[in-house]
PDB file of N, CA, C and O in Angstrom:
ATOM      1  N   UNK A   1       8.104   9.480  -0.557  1.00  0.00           N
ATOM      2  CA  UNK A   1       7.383   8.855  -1.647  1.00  0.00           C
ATOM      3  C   UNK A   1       6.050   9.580  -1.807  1.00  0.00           C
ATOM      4  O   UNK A   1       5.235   9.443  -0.895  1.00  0.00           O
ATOM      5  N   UNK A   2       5.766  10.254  -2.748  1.00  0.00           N
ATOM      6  CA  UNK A   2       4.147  10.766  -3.448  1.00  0.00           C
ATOM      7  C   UNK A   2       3.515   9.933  -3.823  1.00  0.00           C
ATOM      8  O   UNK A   2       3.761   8.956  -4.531  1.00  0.00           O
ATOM      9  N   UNK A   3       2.345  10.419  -3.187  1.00  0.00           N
ATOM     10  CA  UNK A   3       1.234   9.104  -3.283  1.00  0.00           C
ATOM     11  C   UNK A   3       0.782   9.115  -4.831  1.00  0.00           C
ATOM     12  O   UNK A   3       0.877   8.101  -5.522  1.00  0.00           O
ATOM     13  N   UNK A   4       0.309  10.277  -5.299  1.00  0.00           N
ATOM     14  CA  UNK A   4       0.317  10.787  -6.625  1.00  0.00           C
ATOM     15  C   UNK A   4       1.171  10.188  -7.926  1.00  0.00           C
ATOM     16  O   UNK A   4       0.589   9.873  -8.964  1.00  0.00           O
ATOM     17  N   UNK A   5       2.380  10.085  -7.785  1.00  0.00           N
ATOM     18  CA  UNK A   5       3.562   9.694  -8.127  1.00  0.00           C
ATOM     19  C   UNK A   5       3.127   7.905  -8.641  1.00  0.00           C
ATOM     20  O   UNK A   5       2.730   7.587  -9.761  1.00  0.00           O
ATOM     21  N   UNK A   6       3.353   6.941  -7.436  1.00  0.00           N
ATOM     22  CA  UNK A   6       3.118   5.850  -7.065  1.00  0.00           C
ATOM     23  C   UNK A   6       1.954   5.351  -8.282  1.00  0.00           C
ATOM     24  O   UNK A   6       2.047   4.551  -9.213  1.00  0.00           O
ATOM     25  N   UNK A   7       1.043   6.062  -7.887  1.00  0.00           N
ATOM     26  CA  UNK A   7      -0.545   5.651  -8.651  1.00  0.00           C
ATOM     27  C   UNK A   7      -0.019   5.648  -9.822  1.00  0.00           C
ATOM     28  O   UNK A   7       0.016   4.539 -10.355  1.00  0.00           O
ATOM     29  N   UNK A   8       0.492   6.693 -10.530  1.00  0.00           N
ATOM     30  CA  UNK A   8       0.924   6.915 -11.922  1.00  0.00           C
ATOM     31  C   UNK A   8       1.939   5.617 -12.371  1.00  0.00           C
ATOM     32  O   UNK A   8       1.628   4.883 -13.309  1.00  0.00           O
ATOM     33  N   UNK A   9       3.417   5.393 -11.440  1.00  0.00           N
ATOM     34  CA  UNK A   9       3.558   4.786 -11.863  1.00  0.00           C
ATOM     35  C   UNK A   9       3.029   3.129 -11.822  1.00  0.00           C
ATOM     36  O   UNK A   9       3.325   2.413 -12.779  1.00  0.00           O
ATOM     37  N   UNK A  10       2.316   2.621 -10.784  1.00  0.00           N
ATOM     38  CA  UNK A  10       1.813   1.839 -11.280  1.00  0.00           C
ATOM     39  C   UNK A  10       0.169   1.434 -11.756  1.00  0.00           C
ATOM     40  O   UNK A  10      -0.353   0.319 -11.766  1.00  0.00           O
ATOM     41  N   UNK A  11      -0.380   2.668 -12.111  1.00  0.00           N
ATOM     42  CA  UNK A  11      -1.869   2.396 -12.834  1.00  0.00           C
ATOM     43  C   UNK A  11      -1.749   3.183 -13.907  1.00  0.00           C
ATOM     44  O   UNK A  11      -2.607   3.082 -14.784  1.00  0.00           O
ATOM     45  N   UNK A  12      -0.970   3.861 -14.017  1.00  0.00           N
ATOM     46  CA  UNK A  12      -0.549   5.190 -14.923  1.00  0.00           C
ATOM     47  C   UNK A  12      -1.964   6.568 -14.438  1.00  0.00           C
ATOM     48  O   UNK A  12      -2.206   7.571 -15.109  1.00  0.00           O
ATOM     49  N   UNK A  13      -2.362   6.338 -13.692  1.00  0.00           N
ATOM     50  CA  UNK A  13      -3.470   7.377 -13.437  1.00  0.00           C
ATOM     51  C   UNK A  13      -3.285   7.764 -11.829  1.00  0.00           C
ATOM     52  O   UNK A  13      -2.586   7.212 -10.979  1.00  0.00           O
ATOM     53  N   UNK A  14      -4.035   8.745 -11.740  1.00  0.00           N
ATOM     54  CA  UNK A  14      -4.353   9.085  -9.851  1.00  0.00           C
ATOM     55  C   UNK A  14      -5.564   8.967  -9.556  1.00  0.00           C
ATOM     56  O   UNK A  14      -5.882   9.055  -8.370  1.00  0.00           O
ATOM     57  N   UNK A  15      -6.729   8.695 -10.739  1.00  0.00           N
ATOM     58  CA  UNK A  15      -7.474   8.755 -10.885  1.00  0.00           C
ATOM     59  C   UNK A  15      -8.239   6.891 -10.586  1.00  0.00           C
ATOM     60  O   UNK A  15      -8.965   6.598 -11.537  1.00  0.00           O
ATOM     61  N   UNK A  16      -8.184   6.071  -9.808  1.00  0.00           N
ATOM     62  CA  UNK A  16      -8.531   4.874  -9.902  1.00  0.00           C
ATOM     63  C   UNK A  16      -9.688   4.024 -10.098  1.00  0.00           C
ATOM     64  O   UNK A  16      -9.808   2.848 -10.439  1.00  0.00           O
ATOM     65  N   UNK A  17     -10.669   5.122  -9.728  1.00  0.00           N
ATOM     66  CA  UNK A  17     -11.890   5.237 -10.273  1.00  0.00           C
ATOM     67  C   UNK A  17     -12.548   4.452 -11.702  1.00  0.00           C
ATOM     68  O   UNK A  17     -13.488   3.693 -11.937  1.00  0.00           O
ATOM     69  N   UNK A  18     -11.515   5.086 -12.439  1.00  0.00           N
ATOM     70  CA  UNK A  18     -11.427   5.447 -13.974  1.00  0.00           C
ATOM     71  C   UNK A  18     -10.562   3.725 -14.302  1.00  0.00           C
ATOM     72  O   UNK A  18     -10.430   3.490 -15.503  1.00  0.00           O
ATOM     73  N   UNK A  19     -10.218   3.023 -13.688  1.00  0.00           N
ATOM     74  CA  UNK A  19      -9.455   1.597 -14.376  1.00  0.00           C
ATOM     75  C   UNK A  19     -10.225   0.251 -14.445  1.00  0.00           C
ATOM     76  O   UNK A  19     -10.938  -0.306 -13.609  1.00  0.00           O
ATOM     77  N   UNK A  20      -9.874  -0.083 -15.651  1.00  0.00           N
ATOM     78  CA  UNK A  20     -10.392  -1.433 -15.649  1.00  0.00           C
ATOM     79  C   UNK A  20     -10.130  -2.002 -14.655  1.00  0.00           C
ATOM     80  O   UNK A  20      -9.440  -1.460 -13.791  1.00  0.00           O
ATOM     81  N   UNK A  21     -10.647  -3.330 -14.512  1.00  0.00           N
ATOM     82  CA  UNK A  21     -10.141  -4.398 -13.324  1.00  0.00           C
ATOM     83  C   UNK A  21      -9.021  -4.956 -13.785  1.00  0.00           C
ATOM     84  O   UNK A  21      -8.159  -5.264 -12.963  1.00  0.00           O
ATOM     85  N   UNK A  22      -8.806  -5.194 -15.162  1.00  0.00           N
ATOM     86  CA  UNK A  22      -7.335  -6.115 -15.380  1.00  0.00           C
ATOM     87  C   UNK A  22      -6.226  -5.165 -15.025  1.00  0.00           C
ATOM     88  O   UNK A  22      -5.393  -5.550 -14.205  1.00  0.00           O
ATOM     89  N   UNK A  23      -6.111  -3.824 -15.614  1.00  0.00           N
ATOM     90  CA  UNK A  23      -5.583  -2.652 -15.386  1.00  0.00           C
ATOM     91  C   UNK A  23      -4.890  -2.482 -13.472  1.00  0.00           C
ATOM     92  O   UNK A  23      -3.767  -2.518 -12.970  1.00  0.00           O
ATOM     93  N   UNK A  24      -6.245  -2.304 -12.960  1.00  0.00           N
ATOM     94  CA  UNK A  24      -6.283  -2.309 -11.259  1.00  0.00           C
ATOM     95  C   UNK A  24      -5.448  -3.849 -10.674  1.00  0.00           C
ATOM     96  O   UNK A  24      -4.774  -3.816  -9.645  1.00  0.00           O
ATOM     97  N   UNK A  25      -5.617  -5.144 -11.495  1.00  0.00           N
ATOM     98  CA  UNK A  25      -5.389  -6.373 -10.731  1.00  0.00           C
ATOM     99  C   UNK A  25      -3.551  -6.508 -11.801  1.00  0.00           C
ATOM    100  O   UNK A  25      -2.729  -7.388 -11.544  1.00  0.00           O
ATOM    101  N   UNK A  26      -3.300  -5.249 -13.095  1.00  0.00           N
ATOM    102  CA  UNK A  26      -1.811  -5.878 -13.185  1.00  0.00           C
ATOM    103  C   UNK A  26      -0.892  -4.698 -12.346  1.00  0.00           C
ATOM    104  O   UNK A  26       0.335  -4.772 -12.278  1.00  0.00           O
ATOM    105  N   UNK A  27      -1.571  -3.763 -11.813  1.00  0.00           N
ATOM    106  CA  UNK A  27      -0.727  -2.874 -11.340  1.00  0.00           C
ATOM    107  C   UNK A  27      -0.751  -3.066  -9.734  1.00  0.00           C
ATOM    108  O   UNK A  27       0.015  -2.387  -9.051  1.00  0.00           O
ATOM    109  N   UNK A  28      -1.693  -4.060  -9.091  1.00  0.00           N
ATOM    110  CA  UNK A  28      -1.302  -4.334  -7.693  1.00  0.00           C
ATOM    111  C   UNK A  28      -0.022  -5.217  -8.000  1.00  0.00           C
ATOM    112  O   UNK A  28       1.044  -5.158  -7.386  1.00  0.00           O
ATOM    113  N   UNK A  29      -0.305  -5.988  -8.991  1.00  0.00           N
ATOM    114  CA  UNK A  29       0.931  -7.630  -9.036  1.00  0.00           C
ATOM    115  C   UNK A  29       2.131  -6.809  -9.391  1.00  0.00           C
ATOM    116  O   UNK A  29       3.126  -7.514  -9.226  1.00  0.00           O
ATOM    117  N   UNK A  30       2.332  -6.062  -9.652  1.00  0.00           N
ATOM    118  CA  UNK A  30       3.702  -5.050 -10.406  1.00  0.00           C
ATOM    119  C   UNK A  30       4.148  -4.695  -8.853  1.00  0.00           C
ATOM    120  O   UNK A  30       5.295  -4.915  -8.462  1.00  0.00           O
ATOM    121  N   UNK A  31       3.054  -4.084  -7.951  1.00  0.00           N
ATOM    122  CA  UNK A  31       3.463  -3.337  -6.535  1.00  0.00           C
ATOM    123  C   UNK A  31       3.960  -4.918  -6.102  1.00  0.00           C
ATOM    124  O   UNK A  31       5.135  -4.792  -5.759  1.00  0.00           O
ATOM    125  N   UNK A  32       3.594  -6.223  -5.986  1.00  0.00           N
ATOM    126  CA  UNK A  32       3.469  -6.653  -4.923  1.00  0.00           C
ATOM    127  C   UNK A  32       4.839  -7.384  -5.125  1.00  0.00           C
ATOM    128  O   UNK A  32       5.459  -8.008  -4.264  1.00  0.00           O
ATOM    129  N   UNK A  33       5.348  -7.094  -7.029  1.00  0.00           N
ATOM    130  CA  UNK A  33       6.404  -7.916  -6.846  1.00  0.00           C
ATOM    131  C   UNK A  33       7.335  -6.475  -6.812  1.00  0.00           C
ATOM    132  O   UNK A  33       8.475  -6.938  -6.850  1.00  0.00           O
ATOM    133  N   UNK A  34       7.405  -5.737  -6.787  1.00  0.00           N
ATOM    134  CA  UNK A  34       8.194  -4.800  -6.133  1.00  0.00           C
ATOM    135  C   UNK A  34       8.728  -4.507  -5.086  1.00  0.00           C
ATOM    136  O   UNK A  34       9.869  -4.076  -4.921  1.00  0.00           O
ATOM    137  N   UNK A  35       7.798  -4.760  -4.196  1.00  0.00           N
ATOM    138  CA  UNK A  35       7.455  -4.957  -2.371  1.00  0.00           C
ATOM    139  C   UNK A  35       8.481  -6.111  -2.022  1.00  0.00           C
ATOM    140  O   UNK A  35       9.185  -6.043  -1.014  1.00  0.00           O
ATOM    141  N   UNK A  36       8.525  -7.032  -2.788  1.00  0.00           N
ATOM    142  CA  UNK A  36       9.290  -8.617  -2.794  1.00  0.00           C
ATOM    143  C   UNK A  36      10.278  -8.187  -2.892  1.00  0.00           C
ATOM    144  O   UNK A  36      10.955  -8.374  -1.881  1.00  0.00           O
ATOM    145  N   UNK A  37      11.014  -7.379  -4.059  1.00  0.00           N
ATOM    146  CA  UNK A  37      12.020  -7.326  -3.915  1.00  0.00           C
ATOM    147  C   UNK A  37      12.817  -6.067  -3.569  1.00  0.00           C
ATOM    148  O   UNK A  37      14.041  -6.069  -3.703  1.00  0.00           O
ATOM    149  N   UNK A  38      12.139  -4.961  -3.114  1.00  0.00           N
ATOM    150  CA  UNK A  38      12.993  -3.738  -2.169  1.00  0.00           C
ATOM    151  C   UNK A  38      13.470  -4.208  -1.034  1.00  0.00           C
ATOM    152  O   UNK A  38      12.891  -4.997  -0.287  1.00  0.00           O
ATOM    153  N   UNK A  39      14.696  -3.659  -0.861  1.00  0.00           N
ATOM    154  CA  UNK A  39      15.522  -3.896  -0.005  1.00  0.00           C
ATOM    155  C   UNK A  39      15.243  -2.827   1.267  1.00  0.00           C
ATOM    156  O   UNK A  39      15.382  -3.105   2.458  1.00  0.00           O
ATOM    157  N   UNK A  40      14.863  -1.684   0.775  1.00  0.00           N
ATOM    158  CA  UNK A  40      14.801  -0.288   1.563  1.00  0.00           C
ATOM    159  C   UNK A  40      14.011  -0.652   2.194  1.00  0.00           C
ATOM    160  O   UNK A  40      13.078  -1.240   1.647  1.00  0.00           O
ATOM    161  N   UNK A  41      14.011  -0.457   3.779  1.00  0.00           N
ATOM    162  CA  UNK A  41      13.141  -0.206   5.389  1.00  0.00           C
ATOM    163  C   UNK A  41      12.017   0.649   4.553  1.00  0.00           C
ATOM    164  O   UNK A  41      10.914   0.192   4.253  1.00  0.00           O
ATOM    165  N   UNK A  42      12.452   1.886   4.247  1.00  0.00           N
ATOM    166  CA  UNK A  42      11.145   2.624   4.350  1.00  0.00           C
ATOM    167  C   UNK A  42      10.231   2.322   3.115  1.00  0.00           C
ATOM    168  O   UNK A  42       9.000   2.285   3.137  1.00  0.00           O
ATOM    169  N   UNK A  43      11.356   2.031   1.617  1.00  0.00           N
ATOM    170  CA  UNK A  43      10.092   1.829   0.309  1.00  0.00           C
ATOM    171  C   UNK A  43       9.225   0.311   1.023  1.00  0.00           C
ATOM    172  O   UNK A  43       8.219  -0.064   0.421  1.00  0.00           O
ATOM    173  N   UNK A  44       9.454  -0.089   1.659  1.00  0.00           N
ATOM    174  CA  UNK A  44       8.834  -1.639   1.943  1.00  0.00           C
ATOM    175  C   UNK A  44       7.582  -0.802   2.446  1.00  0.00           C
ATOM    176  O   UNK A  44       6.700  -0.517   1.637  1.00  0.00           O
ATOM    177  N   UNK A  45       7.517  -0.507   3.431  1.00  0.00           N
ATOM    178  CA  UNK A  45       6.815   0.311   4.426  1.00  0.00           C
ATOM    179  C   UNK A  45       5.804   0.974   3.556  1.00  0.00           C
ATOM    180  O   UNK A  45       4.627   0.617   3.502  1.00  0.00           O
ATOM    181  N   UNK A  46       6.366   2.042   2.820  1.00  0.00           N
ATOM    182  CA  UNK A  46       5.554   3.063   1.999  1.00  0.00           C
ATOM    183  C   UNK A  46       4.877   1.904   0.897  1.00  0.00           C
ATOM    184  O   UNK A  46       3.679   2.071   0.666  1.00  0.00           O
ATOM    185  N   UNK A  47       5.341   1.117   0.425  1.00  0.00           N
ATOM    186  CA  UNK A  47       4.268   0.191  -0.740  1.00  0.00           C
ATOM    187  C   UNK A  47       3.779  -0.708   0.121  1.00  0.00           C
ATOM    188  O   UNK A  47       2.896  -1.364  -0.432  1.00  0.00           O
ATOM    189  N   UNK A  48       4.004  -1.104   1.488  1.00  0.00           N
ATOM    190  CA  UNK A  48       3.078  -1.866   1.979  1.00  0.00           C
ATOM    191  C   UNK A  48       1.381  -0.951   2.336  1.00  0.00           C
ATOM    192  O   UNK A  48       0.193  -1.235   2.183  1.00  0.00           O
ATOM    193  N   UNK A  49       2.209   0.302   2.900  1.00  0.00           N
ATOM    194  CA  UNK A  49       0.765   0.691   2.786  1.00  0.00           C
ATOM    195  C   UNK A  49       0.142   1.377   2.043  1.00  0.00           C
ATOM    196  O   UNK A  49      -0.937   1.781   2.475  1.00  0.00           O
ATOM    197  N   UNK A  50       0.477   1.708   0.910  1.00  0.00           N
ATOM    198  CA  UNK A  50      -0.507   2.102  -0.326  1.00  0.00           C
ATOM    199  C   UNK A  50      -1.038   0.607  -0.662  1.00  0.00           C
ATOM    200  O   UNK A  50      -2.192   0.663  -1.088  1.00  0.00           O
ATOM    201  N   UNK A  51      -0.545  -0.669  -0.595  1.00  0.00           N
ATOM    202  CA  UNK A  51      -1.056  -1.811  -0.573  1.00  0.00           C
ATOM    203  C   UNK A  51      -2.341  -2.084  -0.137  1.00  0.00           C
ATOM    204  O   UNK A  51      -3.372  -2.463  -0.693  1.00  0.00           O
ATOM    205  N   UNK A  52      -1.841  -1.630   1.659  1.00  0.00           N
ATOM    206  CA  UNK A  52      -2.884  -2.007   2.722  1.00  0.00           C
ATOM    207  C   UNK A  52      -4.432  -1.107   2.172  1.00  0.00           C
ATOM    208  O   UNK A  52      -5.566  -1.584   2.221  1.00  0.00           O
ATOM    209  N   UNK A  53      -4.031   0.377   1.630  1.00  0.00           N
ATOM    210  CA  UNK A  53      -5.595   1.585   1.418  1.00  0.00           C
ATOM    211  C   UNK A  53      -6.215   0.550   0.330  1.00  0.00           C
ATOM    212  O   UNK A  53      -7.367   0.180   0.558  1.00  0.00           O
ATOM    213  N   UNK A  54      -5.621   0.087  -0.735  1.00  0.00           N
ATOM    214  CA  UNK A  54      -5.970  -0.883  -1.792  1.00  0.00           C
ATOM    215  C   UNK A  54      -6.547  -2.401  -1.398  1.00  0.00           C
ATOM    216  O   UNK A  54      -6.999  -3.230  -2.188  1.00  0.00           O
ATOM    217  N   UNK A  55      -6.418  -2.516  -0.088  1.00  0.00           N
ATOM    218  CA  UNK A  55      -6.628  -3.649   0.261  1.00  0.00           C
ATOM    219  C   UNK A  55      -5.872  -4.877  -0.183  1.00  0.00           C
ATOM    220  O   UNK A  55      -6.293  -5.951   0.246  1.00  0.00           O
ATOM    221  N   UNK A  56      -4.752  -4.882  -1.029  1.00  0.00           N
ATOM    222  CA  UNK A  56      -4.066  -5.956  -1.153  1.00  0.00           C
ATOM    223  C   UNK A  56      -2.476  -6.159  -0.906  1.00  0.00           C
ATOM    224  O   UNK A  56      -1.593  -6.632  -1.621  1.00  0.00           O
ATOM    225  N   UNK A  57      -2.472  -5.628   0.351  1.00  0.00           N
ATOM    226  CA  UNK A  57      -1.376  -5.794   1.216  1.00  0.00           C
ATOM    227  C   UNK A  57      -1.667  -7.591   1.326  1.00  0.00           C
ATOM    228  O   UNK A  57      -2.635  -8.308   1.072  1.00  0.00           O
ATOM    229  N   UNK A  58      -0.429  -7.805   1.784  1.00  0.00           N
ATOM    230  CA  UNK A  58       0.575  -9.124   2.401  1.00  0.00           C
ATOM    231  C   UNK A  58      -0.003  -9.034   4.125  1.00  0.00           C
ATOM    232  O   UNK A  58      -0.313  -7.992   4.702  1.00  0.00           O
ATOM    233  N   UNK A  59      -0.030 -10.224   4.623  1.00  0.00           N
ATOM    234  CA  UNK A  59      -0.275 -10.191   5.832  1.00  0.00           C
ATOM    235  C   UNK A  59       1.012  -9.454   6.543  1.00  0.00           C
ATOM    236  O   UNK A  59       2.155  -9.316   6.108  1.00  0.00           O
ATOM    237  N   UNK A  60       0.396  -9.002   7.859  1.00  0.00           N
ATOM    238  CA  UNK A  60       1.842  -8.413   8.367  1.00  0.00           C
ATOM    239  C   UNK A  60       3.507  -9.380   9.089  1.00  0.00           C
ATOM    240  O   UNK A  60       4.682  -9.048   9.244  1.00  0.00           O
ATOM    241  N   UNK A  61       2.338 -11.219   9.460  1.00  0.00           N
ATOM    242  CA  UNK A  61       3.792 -11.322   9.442  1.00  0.00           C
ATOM    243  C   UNK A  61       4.497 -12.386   8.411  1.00  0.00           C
ATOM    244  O   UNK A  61       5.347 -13.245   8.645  1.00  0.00           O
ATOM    245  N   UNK A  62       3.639 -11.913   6.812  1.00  0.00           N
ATOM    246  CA  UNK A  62       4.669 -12.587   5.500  1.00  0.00           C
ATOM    247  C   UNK A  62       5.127 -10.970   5.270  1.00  0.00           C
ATOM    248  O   UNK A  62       6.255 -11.030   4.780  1.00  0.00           O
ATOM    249  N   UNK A  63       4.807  -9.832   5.387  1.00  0.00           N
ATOM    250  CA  UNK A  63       5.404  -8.875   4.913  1.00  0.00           C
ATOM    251  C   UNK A  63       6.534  -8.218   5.550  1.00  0.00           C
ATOM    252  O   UNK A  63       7.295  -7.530   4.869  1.00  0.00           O
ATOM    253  N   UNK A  64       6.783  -8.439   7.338  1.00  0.00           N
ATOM    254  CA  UNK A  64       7.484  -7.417   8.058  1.00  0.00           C
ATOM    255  C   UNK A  64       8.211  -8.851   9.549  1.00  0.00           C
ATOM    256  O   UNK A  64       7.782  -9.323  10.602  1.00  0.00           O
ATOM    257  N   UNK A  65       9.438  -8.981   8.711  1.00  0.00           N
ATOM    258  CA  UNK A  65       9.987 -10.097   9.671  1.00  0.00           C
ATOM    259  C   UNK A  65      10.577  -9.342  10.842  1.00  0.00           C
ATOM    260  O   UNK A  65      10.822  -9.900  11.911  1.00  0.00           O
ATOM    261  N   UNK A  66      10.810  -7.986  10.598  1.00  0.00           N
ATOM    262  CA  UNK A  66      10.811  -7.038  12.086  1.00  0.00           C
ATOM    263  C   UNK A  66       9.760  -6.976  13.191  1.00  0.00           C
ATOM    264  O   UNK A  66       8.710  -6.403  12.900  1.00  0.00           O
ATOM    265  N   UNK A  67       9.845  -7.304  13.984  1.00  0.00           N
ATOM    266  CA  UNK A  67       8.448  -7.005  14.636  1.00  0.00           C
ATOM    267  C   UNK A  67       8.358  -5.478  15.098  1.00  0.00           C
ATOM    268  O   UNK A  67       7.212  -5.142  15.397  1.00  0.00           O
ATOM    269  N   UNK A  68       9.250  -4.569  15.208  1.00  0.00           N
ATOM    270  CA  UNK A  68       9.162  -3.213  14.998  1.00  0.00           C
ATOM    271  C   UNK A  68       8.337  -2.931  14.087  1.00  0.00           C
ATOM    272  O   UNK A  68       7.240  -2.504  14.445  1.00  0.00           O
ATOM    273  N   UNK A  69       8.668  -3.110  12.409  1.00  0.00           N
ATOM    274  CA  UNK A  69       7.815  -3.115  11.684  1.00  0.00           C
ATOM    275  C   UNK A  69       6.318  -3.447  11.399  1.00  0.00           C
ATOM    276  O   UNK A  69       5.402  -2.872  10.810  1.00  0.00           O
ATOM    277  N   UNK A  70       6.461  -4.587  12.051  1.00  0.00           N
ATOM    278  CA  UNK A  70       4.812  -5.406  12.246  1.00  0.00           C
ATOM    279  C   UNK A  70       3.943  -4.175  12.888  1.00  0.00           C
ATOM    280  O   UNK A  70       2.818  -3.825  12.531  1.00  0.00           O
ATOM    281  N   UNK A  71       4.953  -3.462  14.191  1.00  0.00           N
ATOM    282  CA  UNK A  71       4.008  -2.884  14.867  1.00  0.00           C
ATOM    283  C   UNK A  71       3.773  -1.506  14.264  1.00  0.00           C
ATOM    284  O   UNK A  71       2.752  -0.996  14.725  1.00  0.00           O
ATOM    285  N   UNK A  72       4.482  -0.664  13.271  1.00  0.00           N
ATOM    286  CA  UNK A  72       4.502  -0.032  13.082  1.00  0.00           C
ATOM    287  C   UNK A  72       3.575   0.148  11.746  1.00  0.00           C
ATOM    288  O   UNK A  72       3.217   1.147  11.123  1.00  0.00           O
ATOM    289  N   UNK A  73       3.308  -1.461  11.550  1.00  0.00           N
ATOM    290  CA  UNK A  73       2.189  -1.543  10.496  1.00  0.00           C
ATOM    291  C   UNK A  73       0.717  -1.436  11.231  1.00  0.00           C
ATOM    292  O   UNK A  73      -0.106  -0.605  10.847  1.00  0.00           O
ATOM    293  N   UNK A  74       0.521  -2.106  12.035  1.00  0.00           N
ATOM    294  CA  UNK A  74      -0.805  -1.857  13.174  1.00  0.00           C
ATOM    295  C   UNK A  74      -0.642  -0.138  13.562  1.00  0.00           C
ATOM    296  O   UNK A  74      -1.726   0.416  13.378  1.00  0.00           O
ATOM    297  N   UNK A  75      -0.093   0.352  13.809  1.00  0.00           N
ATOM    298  CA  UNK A  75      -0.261   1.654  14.319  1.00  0.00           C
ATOM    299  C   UNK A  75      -0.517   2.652  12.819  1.00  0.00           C
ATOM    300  O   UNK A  75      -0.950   3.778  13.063  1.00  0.00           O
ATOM    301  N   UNK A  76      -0.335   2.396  11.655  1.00  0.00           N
ATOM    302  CA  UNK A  76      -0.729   2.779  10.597  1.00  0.00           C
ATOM    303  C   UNK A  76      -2.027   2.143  10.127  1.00  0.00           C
ATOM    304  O   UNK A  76      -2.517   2.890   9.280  1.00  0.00           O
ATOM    305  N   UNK A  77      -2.817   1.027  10.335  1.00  0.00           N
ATOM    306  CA  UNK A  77      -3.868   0.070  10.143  1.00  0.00           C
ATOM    307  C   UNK A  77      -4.345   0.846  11.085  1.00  0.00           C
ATOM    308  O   UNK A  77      -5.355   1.344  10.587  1.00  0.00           O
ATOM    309  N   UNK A  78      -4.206   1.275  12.235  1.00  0.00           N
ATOM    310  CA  UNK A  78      -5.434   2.033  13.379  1.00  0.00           C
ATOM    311  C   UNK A  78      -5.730   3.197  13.131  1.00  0.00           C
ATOM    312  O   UNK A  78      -6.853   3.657  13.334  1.00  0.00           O
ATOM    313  N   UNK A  79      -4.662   3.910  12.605  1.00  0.00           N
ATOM    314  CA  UNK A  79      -4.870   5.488  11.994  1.00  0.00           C
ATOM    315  C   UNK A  79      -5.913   5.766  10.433  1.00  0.00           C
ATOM    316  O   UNK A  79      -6.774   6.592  10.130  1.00  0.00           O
ATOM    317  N   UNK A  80      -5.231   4.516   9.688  1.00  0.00           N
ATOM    318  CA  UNK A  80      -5.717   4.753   8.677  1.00  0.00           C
ATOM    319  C   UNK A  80      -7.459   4.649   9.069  1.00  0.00           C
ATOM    320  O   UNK A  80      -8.254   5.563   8.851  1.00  0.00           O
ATOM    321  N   UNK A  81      -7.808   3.313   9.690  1.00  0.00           N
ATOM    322  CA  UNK A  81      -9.098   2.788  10.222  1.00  0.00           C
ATOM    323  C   UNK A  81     -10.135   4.585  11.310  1.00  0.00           C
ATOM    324  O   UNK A  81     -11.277   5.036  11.399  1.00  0.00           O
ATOM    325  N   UNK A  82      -8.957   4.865  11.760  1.00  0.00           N
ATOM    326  CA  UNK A  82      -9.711   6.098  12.659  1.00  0.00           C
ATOM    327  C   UNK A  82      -9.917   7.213  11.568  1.00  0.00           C
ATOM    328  O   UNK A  82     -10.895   7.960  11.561  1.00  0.00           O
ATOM    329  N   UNK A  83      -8.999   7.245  10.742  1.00  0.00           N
ATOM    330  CA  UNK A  83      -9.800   8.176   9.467  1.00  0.00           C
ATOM    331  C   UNK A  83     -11.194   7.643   8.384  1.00  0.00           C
ATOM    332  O   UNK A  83     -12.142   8.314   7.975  1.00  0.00           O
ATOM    333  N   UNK A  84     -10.939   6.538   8.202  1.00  0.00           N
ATOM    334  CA  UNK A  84     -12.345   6.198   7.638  1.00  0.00           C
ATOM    335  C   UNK A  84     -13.553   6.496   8.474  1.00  0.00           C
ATOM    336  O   UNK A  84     -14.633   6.809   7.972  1.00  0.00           O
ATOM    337  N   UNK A  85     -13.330   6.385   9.836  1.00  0.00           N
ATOM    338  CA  UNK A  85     -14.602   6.871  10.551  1.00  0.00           C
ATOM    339  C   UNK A  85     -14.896   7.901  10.725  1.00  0.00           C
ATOM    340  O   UNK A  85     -16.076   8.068  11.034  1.00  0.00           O
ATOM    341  N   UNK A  86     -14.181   8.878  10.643  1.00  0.00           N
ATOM    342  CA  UNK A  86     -14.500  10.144  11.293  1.00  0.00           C
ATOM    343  C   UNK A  86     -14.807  11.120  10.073  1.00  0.00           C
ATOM    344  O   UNK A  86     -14.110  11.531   9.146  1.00  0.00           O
ATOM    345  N   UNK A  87     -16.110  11.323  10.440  1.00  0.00           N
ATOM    346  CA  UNK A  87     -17.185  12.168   9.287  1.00  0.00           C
ATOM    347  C   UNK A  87     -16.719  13.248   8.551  1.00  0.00           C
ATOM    348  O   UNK A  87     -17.157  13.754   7.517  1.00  0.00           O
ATOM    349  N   UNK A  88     -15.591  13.571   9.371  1.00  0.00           N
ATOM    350  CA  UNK A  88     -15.252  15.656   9.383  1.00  0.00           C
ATOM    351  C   UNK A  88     -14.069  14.710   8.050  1.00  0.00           C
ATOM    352  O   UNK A  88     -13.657  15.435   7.145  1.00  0.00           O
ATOM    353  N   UNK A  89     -13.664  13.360   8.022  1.00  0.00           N
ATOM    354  CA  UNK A  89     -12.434  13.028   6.610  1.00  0.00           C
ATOM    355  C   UNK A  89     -10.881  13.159   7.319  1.00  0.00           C
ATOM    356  O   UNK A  89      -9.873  12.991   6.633  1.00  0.00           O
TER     357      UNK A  89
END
C-alpha cells in the first residue's frame, strides 16, 4: 500500500497541509469506515496506521481482536514515536 496513493484517495491530495477541516474530518470517516469493513490482515493494519500518524486511529483493543495484532500495533506506535524524536528525522 503507497502512502502517497492512500492520501489521494482519501483527501484527494498528499499534500494535507493544504485541507480544510471538513475535507480532513470527511476523509478520516471514509478511512474509518473502510477499516470497519476490510476483511484483509494486512489492509486493516496498513489503514490502521496511516490512522494512528493522523491521530485518529481506533483504540487497539476495538481495532485488533488478535492480540498478535494488538502487539504488532505497539511495536509500530514505538517506532513511529522513536522517529518523532530523533532530530537527524
Amino acid at each position: 500500500m503507497d502512502l502517497d496513493d492512500q492520501l489521494r484517495r482519501y483527501f484527494g491530495t498528499t499534500d494535507l497541509a493544504t485541507l480544510p477541516e471538513a475535507a480532513l474530518a470527511a476523509g478520516t470517516e471514509h478511512m474509518l469506515v473502510d477499516f470497519g469493513l476490510a476483511k484483509d490482515r494486512n489492509r486493516r493494519f496498513a489503514l490502521w496506521a496511516l490512522m494512528h500518524m493522523l491521530g485518529v486511529a481506533p483504540d487497539l483493543d476495538v481495532a485488533f481482536k488478535d492480540p498478535q495484532d494488538r502487539e504488532m500495533a505497539r511495536d509500530f506506535m514505538d517506532l513511529a514515536a522513536r522517529a518523532d524524536e530523533d532530530p537527524a528525522g
